[in-house]
N, C-alpha and C positions, 0 to 999 in steps of 0.2 A: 144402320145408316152407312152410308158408300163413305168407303177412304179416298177421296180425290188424291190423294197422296203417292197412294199405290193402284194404278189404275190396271195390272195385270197381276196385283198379290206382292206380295214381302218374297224377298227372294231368302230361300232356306239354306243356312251357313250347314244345317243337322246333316240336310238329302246327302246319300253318299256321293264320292267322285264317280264323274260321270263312265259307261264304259265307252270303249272304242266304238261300237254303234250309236251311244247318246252322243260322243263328240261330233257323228258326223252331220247330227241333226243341229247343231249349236254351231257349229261351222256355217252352214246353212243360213240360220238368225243374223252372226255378225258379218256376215257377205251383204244380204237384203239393207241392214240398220239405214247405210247410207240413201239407198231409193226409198222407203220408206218414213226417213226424215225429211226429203225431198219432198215428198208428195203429200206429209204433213203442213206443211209451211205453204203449200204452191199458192198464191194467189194473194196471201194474208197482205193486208194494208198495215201501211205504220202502225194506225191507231189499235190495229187486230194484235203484231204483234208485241204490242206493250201491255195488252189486257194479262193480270194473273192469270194462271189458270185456278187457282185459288186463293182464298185472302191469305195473305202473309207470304205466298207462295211465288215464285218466278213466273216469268212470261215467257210464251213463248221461242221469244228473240233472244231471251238469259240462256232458255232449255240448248236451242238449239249449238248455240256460241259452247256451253258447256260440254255437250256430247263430244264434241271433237275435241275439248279441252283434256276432257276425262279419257281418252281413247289413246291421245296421246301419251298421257302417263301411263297408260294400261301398254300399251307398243312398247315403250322403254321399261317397265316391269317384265316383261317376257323374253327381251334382251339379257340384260341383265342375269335374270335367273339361269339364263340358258348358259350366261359365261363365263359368271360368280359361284361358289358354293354357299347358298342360303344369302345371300345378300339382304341388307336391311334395307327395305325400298325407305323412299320419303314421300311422306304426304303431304296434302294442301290443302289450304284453305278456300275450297269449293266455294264457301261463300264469299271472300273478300275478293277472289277471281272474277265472281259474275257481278263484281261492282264498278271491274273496271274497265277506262277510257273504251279498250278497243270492243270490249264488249257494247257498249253505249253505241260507237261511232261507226262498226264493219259492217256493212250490209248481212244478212245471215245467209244469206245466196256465198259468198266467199266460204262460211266454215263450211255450208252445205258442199263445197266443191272440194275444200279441204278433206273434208272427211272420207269422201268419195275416192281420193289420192292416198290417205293414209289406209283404208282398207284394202286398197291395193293390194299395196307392198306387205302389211301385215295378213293377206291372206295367205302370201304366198308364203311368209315364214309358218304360218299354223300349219296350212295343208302340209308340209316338208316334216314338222315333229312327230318322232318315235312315241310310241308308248313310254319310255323311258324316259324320255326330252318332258313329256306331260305332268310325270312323277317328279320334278324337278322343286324344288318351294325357292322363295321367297320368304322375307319374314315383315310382318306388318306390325310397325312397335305401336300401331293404338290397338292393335287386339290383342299382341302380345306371344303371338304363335306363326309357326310358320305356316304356309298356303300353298299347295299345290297351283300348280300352273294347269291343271285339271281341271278345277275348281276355279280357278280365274277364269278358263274360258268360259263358264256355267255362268258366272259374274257379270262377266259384259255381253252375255248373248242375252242376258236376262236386261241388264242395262240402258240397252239400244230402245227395247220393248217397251221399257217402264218410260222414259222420255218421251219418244212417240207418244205414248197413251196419254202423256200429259197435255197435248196438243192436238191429238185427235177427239178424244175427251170434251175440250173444253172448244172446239169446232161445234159436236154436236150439240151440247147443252145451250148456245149460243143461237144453234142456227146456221152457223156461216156453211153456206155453199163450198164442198171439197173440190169441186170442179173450178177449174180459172184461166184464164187464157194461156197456150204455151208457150207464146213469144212473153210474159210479162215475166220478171224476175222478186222473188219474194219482198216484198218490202217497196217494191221498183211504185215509183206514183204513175195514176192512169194519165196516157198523153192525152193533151189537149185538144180537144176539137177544135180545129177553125171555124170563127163565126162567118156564116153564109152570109153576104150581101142582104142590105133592108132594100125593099124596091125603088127608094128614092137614090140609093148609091145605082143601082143597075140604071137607072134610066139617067142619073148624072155621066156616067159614061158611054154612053150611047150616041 
């Protein structure tokens, strides 16, 4: 049976660090992440994005809000690592994050732009790291060991992939049309028609 969970596979903590050739194909991944959460969302109605993509599971509008949530902590982990020796990052509560207000209340077009502005700037510091800068860790106390910045990049090129897939995913199985108008904004309501005149209004003005 299909793991709606992991819609590109479980990402392998085992695969070795990546080499200088696989970085530059993971470089590649978290540059796309943000056009390609874009074009997962494009068109989606409220009601589209507050469906799970699976029971128990987030909506679309949680995923999206999170990507950039998570992105950003992954930007200040890289920092960090790059200015600390082995610094102990802090973690969060993923899920009491996507419970909250601004989650509920941001349009997802906003993190969609967001996230678009933080890969930016964060590509520009990856594309700049040495080999050496790559070798650099970090140490994560819920795993208990320290992490290549190598291996992190493997982490959220992989990350980008697996969100999308939850939303493209759950597009398919649904049905909903990935095509959408370009002027409408994710989430954005369709404008209203004006009602044409009844013929009894046309000929009262007349």
């Amino acid at each position: 049976m299909e793991d709606l969970r992991y819609p590109v596979g479980r990402f392998d903590w085992d695969a070795p660090v990546p080499s200088a050739q696989e970085r530059r194909k993971l470089l590649a991944q978290i540059a796309a992440a943000p056009r390609h959460l874009r074009a997962a969302v494009a068109g989606l109605s409220p009601r589209q994005l507050d469906t799970p993509y699976r029971s128990g599971g987030w909506t679309p509008r949680q995923v999206a809000h999170h990507v950039v949530d998570s992105h950003l902590n992954a930007y200040t982990r890289f920092k960090l690592a790059l200015t600390e020796d082995a610094p102990t990052i802090k973690p969060y509560l993923e899920d009491r994050w996507a419970r909250l207000a601004d989650t509920r209340l941001t349009p997802v077009a906003t993190s969609v732009a967001m996230l678009e502005l933080l890969h930016e700037r964060w590509m520009s510091l990856l594309r700049a790291m040495t080999d050496a800068e790559f070798a650099r860790t970090f140490v994560h106390p819920e795993m208990g060991r320290e992490v290549t910045l190598g291996k992190t990049l493997a982490l959220y090129a992989w990350h980008g992939r697996h969100h999308v897939g939850h939303i493209t995913s759950l597009r398919e199985r649904m049905g909903w049309s990935s095509r959408s108008p370009r002027s409408r904004r994710p989430g954005a309501r369709r404008p209203s028609r004006a009602k044409r005149p009844s013929p009894k209004s046309r000929r009262a003005r007349r």
